[in-house]
N, CA, C and O of each residue as an XYZ file, in Angstrom:
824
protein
N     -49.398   -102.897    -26.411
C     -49.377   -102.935    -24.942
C     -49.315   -101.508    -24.420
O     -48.339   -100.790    -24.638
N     -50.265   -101.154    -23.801
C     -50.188    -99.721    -23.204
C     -48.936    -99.268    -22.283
O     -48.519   -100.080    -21.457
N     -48.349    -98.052    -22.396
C     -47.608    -97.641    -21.733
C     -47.562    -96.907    -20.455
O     -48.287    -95.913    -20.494
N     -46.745    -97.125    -18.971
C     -47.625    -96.711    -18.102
C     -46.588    -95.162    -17.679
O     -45.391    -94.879    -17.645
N     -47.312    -94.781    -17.532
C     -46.474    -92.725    -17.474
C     -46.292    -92.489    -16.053
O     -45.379    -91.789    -15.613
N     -47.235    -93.123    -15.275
C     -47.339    -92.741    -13.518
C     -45.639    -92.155    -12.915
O     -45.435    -91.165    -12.213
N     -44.550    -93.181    -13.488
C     -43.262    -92.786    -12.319
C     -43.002    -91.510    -13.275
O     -42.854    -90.463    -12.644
N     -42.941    -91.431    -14.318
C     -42.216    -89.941    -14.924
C     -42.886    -89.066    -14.525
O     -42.259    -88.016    -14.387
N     -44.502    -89.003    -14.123
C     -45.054    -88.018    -14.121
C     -44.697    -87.413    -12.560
O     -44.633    -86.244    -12.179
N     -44.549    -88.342    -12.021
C     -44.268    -88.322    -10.278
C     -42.776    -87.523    -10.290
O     -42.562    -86.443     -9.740
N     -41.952    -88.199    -10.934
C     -40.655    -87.388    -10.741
C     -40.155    -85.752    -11.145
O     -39.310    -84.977    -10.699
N     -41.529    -85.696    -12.615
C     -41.166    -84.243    -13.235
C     -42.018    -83.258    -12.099
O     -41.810    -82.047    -12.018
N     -42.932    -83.937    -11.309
C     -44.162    -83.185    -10.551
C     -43.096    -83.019     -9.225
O     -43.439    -82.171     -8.402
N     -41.824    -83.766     -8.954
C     -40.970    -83.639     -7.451
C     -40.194    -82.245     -8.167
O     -40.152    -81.083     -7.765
N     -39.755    -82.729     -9.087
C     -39.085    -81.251     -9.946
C     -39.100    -80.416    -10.320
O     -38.149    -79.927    -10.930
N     -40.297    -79.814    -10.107
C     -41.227    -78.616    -10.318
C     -41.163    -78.423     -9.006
O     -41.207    -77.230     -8.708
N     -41.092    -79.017     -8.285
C     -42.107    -78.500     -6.623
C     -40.327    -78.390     -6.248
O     -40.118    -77.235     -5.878
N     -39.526    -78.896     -6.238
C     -37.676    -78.439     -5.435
C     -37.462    -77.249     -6.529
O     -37.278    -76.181     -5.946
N     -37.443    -77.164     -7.537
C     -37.237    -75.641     -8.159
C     -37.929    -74.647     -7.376
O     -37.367    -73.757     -6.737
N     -39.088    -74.823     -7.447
C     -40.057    -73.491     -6.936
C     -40.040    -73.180     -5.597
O     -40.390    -72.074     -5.184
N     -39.529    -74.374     -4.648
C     -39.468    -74.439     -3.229
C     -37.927    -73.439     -3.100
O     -37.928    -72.575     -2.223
N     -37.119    -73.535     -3.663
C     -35.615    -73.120     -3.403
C     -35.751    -71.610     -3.571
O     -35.165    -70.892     -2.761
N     -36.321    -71.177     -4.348
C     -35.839    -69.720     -4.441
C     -36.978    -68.690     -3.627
O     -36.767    -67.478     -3.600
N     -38.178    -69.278     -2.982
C     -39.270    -68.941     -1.973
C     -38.254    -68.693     -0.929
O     -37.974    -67.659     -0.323
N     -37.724    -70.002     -0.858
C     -37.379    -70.053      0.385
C     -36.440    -68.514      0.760
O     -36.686    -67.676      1.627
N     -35.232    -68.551     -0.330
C     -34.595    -67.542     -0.247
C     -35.062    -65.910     -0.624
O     -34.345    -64.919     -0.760
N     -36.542    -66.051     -0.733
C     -36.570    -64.505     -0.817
C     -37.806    -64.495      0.658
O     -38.291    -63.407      0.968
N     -38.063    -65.312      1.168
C     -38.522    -65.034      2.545
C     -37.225    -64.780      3.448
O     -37.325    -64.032      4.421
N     -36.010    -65.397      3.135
C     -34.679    -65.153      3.653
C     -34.496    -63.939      3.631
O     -34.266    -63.390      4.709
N     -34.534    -63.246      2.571
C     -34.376    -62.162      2.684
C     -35.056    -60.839      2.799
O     -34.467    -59.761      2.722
N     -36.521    -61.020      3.016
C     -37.352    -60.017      3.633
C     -37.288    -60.448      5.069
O     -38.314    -60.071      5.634
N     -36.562    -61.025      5.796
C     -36.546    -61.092      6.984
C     -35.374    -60.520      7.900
O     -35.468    -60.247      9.097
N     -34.170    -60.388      7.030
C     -33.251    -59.630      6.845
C     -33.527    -58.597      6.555
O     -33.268    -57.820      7.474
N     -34.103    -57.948      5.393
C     -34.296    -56.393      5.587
C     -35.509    -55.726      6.662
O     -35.665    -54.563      7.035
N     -36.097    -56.678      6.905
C     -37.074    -56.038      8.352
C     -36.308    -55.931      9.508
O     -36.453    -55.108     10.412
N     -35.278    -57.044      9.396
C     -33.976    -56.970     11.005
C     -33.518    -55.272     10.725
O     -33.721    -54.258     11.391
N     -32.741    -55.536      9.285
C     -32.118    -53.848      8.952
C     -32.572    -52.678      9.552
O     -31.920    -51.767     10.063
N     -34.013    -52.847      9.401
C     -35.167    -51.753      9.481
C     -35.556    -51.233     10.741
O     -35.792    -50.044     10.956
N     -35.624    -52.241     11.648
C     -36.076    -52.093     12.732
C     -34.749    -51.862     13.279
O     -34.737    -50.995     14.154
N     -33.365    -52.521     12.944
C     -32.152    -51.810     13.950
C     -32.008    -50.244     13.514
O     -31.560    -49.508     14.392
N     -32.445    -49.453     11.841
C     -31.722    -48.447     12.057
C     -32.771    -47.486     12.695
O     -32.450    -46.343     13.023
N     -34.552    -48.174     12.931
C     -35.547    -47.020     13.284
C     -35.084    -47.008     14.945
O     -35.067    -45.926     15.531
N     -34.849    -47.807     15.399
C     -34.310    -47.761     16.853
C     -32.790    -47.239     17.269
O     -32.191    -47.025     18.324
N     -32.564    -47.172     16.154
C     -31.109    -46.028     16.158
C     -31.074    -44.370     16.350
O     -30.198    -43.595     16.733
N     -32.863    -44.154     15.763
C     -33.280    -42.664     15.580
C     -33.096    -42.443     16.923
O     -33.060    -43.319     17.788
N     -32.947    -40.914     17.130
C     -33.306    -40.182     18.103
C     -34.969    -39.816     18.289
O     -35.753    -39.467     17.406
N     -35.163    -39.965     19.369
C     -37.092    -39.593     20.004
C     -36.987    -38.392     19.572
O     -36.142    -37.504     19.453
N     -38.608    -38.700     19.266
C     -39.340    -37.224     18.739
C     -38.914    -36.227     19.753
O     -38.743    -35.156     19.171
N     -38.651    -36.116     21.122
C     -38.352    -35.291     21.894
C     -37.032    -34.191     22.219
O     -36.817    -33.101     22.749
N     -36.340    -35.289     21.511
C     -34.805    -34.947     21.453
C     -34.348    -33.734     20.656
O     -34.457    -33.438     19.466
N     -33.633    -32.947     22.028
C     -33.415    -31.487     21.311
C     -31.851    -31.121     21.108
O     -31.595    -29.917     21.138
N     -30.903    -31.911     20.929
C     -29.628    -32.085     20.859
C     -29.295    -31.074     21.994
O     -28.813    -29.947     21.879
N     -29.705    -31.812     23.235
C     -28.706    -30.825     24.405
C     -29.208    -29.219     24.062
O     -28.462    -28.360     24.532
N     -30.322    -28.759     23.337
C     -30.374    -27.331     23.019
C     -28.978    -26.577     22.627
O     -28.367    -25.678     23.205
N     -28.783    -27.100     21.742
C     -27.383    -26.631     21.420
C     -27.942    -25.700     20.188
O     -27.310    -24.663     19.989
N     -28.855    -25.923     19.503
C     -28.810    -25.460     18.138
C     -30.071    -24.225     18.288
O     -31.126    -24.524     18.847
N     -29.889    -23.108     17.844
C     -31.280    -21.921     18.054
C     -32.534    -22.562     17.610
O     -32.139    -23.693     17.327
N     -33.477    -22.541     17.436
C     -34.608    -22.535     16.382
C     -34.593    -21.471     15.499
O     -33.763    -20.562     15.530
N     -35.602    -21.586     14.627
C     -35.819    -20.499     14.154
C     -36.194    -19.251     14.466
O     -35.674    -18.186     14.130
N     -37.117    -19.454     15.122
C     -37.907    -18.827     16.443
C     -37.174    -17.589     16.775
O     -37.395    -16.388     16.617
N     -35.861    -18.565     17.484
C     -34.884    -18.336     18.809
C     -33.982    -16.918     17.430
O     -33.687    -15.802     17.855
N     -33.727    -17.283     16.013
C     -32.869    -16.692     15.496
C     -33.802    -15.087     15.424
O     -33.363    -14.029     15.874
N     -34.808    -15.218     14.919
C     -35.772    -14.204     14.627
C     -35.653    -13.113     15.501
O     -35.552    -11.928     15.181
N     -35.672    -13.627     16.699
C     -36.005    -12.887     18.220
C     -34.305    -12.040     18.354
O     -33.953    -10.913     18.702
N     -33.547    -13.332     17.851
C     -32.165    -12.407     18.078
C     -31.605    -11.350     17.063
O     -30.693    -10.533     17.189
N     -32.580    -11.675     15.849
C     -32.144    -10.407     14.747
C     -33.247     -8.972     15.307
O     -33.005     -7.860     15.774
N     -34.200     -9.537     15.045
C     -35.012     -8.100     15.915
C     -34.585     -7.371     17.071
O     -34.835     -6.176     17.225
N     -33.635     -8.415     18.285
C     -32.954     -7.239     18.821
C     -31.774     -6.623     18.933
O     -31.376     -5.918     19.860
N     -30.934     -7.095     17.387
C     -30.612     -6.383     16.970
C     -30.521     -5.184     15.889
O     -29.726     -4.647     15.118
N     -31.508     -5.135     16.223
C     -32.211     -3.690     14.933
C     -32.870     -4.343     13.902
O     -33.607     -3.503     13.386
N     -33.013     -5.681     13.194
C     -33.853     -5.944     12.659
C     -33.187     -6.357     10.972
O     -33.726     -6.469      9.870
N     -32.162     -6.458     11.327
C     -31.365     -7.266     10.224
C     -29.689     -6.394     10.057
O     -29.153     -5.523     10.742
N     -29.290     -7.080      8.904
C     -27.823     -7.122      8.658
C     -27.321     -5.077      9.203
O     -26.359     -4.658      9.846
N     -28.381     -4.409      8.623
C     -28.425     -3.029      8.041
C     -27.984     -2.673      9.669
O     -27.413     -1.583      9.696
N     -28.095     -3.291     11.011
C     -27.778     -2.516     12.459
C     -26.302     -2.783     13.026
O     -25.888     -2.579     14.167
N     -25.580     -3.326     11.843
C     -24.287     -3.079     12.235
C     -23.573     -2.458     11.369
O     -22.384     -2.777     11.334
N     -23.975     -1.581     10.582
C     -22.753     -0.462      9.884
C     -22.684      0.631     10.751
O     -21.971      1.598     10.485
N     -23.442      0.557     11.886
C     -23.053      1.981     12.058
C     -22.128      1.259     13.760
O     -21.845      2.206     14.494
N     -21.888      0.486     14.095
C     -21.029      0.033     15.087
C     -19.780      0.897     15.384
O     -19.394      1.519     14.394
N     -19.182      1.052     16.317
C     -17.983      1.789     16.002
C     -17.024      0.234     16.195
O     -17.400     -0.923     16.384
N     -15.732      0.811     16.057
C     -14.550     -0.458     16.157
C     -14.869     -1.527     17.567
O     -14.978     -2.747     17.696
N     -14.910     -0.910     18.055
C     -15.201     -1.874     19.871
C     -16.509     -0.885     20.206
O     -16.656      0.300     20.506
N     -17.604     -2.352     19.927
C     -19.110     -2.362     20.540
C     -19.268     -1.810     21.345
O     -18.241     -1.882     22.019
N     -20.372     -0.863     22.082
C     -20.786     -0.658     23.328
C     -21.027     -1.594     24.161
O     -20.854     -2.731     23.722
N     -21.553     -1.438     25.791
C     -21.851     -2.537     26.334
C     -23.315     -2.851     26.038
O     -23.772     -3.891     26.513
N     -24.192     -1.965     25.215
C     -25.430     -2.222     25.004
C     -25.477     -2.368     23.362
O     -26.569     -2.034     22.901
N     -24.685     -2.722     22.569
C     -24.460     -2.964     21.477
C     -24.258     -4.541     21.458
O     -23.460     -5.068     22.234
N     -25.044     -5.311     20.501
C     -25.136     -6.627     19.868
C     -24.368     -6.614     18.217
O     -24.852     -6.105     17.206
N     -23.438     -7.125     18.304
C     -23.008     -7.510     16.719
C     -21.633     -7.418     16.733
O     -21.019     -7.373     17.799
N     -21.120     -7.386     15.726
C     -19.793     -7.631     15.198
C     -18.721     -6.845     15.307
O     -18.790     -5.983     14.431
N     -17.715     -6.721     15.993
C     -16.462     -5.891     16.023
C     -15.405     -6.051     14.665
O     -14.576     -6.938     14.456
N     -15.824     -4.618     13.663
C     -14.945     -4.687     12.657
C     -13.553     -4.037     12.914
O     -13.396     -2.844     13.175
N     -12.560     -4.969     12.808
C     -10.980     -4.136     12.500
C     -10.504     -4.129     11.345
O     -10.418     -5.062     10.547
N     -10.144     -2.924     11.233
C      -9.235     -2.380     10.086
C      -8.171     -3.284      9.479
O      -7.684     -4.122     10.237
N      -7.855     -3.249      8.557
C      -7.081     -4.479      7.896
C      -5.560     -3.401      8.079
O      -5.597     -2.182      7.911
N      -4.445     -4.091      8.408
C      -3.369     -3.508      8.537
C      -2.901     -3.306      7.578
O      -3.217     -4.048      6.647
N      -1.765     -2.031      7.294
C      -0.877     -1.908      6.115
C       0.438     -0.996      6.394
O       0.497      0.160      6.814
N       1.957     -2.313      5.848
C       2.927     -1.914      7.180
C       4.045     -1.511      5.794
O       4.369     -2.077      4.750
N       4.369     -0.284      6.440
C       5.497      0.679      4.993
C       6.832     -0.567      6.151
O       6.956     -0.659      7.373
N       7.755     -1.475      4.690
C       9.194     -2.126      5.766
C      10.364     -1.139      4.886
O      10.490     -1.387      3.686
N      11.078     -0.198      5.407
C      12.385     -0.106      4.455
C      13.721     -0.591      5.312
O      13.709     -0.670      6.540
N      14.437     -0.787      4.803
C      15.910     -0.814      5.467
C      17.019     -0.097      4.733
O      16.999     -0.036      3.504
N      18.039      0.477      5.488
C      18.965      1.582      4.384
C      20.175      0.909      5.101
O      20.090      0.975      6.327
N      21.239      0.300      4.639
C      22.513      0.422      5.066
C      23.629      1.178      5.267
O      23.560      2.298      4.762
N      24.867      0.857      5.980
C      25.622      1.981      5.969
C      25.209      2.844      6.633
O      24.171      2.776      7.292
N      26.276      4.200      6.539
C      26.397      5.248      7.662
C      25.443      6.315      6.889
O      25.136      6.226      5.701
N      25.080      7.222      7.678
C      23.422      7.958      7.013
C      24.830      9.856      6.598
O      25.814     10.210      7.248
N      24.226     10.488      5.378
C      24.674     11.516      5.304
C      23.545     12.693      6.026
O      22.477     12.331      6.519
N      23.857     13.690      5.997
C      23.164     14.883      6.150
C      22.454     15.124      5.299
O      22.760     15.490      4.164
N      20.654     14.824      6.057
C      19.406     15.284      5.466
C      19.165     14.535      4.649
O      18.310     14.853      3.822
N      19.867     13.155      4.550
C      19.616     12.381      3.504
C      17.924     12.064      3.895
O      17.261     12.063      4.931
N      17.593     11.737      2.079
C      16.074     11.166      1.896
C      16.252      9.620      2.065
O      16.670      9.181      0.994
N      16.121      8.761      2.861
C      15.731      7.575      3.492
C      14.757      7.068      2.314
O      15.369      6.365      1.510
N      13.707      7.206      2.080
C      12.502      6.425      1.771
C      11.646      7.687      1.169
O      11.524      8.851      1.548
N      11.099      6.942      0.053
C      10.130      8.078     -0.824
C       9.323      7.001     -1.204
O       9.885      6.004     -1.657
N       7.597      7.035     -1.057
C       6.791      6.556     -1.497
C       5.590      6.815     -2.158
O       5.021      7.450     -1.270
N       4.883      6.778     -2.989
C       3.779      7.536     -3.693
C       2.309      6.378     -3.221
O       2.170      5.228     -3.639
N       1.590      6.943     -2.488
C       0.432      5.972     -2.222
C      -0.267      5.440     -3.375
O       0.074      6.061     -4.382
N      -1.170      4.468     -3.631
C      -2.359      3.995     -4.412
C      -3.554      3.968     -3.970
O      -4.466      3.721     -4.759
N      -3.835      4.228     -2.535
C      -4.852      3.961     -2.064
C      -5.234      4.887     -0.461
O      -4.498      5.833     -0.181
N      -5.943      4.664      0.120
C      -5.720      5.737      1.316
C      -5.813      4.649      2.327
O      -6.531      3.680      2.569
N      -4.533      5.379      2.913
C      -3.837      4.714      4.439
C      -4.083      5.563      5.766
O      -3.682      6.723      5.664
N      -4.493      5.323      6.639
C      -4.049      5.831      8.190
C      -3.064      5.476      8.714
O      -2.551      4.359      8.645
N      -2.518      6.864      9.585
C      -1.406      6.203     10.649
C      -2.253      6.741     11.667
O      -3.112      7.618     11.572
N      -1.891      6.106     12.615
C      -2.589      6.914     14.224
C      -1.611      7.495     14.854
O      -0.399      7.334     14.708
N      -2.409      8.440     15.833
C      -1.352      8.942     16.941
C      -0.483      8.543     17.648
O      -0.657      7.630     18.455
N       0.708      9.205     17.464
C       1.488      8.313     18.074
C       2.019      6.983     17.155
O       2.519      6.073     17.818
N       1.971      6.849     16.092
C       2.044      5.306     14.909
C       2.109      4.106     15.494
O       2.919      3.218     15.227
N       0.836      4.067     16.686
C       0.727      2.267     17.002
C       1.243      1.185     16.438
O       0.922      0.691     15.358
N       2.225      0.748     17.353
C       2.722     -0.603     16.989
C       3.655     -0.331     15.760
O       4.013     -1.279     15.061
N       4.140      1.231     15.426
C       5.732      0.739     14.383
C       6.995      0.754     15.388
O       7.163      1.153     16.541
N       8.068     -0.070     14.098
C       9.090     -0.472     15.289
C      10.526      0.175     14.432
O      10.586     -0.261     13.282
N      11.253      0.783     14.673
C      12.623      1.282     14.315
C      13.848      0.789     14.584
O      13.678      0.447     15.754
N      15.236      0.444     14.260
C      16.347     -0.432     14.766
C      17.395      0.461     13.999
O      17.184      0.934     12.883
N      18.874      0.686     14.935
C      20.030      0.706     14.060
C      20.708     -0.357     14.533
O      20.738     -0.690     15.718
N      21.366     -1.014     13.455
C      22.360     -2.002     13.427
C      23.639     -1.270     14.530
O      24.104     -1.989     15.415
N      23.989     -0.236     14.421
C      25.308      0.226     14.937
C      24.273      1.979     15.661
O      23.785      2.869     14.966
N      24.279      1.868     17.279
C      23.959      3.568     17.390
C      24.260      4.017     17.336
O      25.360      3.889     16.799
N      23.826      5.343     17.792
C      24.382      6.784     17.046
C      25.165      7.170     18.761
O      25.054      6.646     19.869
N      25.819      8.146     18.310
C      26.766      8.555     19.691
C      25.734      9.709     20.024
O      25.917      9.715     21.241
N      24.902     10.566     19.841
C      24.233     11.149     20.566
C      22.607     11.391     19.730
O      22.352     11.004     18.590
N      21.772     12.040     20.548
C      20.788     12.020     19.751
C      20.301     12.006     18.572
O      20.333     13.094     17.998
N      19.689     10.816     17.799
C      19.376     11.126     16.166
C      17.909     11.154     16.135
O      17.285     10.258     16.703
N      17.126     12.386     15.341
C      15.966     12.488     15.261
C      15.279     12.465     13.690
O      15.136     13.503     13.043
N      14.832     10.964     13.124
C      14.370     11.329     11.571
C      13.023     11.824     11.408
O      12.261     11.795     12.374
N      12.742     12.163     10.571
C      11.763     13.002      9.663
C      10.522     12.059      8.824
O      10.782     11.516      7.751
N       9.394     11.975      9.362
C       8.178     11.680      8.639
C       7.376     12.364      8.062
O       6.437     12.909      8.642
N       7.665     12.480      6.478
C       6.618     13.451      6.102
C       5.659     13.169      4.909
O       5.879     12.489      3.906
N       4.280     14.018      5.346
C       3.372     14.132      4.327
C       3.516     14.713      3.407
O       3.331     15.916      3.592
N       3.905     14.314      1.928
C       3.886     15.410      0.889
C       4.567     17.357      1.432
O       4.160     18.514      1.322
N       5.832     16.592      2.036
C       7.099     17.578      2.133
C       6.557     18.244      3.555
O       7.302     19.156      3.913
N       5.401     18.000      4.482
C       5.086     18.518      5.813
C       5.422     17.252      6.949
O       5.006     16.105      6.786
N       5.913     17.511      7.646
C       6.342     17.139      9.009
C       5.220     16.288      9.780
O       4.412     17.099     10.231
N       4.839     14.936     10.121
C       3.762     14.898     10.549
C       4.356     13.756     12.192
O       3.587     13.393     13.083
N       5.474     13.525     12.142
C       5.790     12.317     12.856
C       7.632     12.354     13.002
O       8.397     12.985     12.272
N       8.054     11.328     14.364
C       9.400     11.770     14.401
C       9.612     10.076     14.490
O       8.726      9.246     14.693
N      11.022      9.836     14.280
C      11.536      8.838     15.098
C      12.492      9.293     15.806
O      13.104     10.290     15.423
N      12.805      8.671     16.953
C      13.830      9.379     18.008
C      14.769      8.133     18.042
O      14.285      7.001     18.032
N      15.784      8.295     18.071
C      16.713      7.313     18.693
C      18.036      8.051     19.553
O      18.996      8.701     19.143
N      17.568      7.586     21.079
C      18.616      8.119     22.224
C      20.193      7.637     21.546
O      20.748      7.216     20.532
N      20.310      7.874     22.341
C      22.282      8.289     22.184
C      22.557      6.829     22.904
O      21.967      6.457     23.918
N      23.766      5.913     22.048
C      23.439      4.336     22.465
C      22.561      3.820     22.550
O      22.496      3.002     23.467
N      21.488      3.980     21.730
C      20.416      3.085     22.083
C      19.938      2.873     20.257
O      19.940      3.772     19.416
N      19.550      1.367     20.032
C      19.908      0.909     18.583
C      17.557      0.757     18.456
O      17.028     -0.054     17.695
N      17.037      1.362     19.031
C      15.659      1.253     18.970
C      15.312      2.733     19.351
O      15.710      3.474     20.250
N      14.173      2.919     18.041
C      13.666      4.375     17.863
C      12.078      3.987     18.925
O      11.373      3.119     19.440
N      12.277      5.234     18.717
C      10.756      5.293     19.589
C       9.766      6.644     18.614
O      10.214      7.782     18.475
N       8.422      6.195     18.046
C       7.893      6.882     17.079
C       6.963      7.700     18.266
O       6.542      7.353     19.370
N       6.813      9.566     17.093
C       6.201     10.403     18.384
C       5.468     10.844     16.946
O       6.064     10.820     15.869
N       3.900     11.301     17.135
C       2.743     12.083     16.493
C       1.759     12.087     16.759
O       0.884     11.223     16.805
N       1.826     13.559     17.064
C       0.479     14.151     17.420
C      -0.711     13.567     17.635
O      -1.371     13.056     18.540
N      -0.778     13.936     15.960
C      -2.529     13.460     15.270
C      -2.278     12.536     14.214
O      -3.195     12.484     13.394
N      -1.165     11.687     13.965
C      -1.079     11.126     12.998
C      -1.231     11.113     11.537
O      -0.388     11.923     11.151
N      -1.864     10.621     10.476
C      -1.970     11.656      9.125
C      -2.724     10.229      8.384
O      -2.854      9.045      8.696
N      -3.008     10.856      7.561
C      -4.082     10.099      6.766
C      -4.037     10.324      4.992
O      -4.654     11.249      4.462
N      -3.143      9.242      4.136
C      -2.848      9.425      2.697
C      -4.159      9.081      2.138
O      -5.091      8.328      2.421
N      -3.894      9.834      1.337
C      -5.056      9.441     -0.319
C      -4.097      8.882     -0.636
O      -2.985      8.641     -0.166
N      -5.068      8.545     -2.176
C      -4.252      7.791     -3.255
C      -3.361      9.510     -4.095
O      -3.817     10.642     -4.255
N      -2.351      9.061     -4.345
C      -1.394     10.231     -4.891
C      -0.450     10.932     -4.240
O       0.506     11.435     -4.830
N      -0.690     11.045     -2.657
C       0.406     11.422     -1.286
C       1.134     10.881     -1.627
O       1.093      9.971     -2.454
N       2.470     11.548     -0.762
C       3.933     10.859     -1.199
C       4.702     11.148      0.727
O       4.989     12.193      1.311
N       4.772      9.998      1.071
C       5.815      9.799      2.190
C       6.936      9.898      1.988
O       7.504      9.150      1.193
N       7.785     11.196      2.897
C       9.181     10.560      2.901
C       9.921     10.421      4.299
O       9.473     11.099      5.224
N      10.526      9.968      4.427
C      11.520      9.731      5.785
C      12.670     10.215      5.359
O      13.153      9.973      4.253
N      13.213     10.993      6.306
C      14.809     12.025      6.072
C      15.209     12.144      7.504
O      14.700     12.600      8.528
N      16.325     11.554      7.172
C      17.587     11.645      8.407
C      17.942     13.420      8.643
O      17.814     14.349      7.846
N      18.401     13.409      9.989
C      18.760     14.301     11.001
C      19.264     15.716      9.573
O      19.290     15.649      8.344
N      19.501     16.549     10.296
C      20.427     17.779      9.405
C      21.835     17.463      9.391
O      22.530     17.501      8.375
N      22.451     16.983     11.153
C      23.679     16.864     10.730
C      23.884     14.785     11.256
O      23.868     14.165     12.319
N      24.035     14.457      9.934
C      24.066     12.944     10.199
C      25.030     12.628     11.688
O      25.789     13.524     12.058
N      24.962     11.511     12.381
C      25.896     10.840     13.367
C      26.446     10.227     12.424
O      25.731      9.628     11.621
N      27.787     10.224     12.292
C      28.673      9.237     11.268
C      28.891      7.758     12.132
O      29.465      6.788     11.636
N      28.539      7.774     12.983
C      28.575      6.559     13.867
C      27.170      5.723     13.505
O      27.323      4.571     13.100
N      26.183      6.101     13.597
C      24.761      5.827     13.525
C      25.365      4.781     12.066
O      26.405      4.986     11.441
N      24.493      3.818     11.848
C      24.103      2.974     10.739
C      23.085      1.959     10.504
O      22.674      1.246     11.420
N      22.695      1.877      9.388
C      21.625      0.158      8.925
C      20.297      0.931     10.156
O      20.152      0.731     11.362
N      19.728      1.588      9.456
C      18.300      2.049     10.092
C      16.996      1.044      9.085
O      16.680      0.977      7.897
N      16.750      0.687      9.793
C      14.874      0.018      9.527
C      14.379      0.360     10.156
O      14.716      0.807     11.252
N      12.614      0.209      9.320
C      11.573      0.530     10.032
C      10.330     -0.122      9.859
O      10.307     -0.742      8.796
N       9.499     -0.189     10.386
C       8.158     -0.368     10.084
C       6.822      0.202      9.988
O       5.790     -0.406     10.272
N       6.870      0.980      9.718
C       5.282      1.759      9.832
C       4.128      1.004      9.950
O       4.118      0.033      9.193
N       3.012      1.152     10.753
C       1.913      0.576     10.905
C       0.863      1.196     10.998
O       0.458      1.716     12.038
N       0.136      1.220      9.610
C      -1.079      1.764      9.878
C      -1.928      1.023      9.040
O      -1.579     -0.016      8.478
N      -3.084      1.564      8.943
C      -4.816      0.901      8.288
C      -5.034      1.046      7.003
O      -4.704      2.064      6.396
N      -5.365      0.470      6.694
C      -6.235      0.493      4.945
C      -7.303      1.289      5.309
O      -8.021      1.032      6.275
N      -7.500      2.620      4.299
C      -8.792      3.391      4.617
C      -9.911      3.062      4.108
O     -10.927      3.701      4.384
């Protein structure tokens, strides 16, 4: 008796076609999703027109500004500290370098305070911009110490009579190599009252 195949063939032919239908489905799912992606982040761009507020030079714009300033890096070594008003570029300052000592107690006659041997070359300026002097206890009448270059005189500190803050006085100021030796030396005849002197020196790395 012949056998009839028609329903199996019908059911394996529905089962082929729901496999192959299911995973179509989900990758049209998901090229439709990454075209959403696509199109939200190209409409996120900024227009071809858009110049961020001109905030940023061009290249152009940089070119034009090195040429007038002499035409590269090489037109600012010769700058002095503070630019002219017709000068473009960079204001270099000197890197500071500050001598601190402090001595306690009451000072003798002509005593040596502070002895230092340089490593390198320092400026002080006229007048020693910006150093600061203190006695803990003042002196009862005028005390005047001693700044010197390799045993010459170049600078004073003054401290009035009652008054616990020096006030620094020089000329032309002085200028160490490497191998100079600073010293600071109290008055000839000490104030036995005077005590606890600090200082600060302030000057430049050469």
């Amino acid at each position: 008796m012949p056998v009839d195949f028609t329903p199996w063939v019908a059911t394996v032919t529905k089962f082929k076609a729901d496999e192959m239908n299911a995973p179509l489905t989900e990758i049209k799912d998901s090229a439709n999703a990454s075209d959403a992606a696509l199109a939200g982040a190209i409409d996120g761009k900024a227009a071809a027109d858009h110049d961020h507020d001109a905030r940023y030079y061009t290249e152009e714009e940089v070119d034009l500004l090195i040429a007038a300033a002499g035409g590269g890096a090489e037109s600012f070594l010769d700058l002095a500290d503070a630019p002219a008003a017709d000068e473009s570029g960079l204001e270099f300052v000197d890197e500071p370098y500050h001598i601190i000592g402090f001595l306690p107690g009451a000072l003798s006659d002509a005593q040596l305070l502070f002895k230092m041997r340089f490593s390198r070359t320092v400026r002080f300026s006229a007048s020693l911009v910006g150093s600061q002097a203190d006695l803990e206890t003042a002196a009862t009448a005028e005390m005047v110490v001693s700044l010197k270059q390799n045993g010459v005189a170049f600078g004073t500190i003054t401290f009035s009579a009652e008054d616990t803050e020096g006030t620094f006085a020089s000329e032309t100021g002085a200028s160490f190599e490497a191998g100079d030796v600073l010293t600071i030396v109290g008055p000839a005849e000490a104030d036995t009252t005077a005590a606890g002197i600090s200082w600060t020196l302030c000057g430049v790395r050469g």
